[in-house]
C-alpha positions, 0 to 999 in steps of 0.5 A: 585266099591271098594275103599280106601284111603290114605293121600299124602302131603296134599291131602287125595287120594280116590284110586277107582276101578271099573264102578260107576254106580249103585246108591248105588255106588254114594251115598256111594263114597258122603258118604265117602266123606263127611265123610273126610271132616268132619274129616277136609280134604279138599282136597282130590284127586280121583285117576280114573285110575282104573275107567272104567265108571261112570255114571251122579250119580257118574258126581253129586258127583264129581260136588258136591265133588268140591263145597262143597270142594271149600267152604271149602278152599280146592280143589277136584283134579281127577287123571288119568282118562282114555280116556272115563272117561276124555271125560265125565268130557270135556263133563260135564264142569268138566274138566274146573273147577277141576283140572285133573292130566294126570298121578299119576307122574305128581300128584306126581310132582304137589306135592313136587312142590307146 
C-alpha cells in the first residue's frame, strides 16, 4: 500500500494505491489519519480507485475514520471504489453511513456544487 494526499476544496483527499491488507497497512493509513485530524481536517476523502483489496483491519479503520470524523463535525467521504471494494463496504454497512462517490468527477461536481 502506498499513499499521499492533497487538499481539494474542503476535503483533505488521501490518494491510496495497492491491497491494505497486512496489518501494518491499517495502522499506518489510522496513523496518517489521525495525524490530519490533529492538524484540524475534519474532513478528509479516501480516494480507492487504485485500491484492489482491503481487508476487516483496513474496513475498522474506515468505521473508525467516520466516527471520530463525525464527532468532529466533519465527514470521511470513499471515492471510486472499485466493484469488490464497494461489495464489502455494502456487506459491512459502511456504505449506508459514509458517503461514496461513484467517480472522482462526481466527487469533483459534489464540490463546486456544495
Amino acid at each position: 500500500m502506498d499513499f499521499g494526499g492533497s487538499e481539494k476544496g474542503i476535503f483533505f483527499v488521501v490518494d491510496i494505491v495497492g491491497k491494505i491488507d497486512r496489518l501494518k497497512d491499517s495502522i499506518v493509513l489510522k496513523s496518517y489519519i489521525n495525524t490530519l485530524m490533529e492538524k484540524g481536517r475534519v474532513n478528509i476523502a479516501l480516494n480507492l480507485s487504485k485500491v484492489t483489496y482491503l481487508d476487516s483491519g483496513a474496513l475498522n479503520v474506515l468505521i473508525y475514520s467516520h466516527d471520530a470524523l463525525n464527532k468532529k463535525g466533519g465527514q470521511l467521504a470513499l471515492i471510486e471504489p472499485s466493484e469488490f471494494v464497494r461489495d464489502v463496504l455494502d456487506v459491512a454497512g459502511l456504505s449506508k453511513v459514509a458517503k461514496i462517490f461513484p467517480t472522482q468527477e462526481d466527487f469533483n461536481y459534489a464540490l463546486k456544487n456544495g
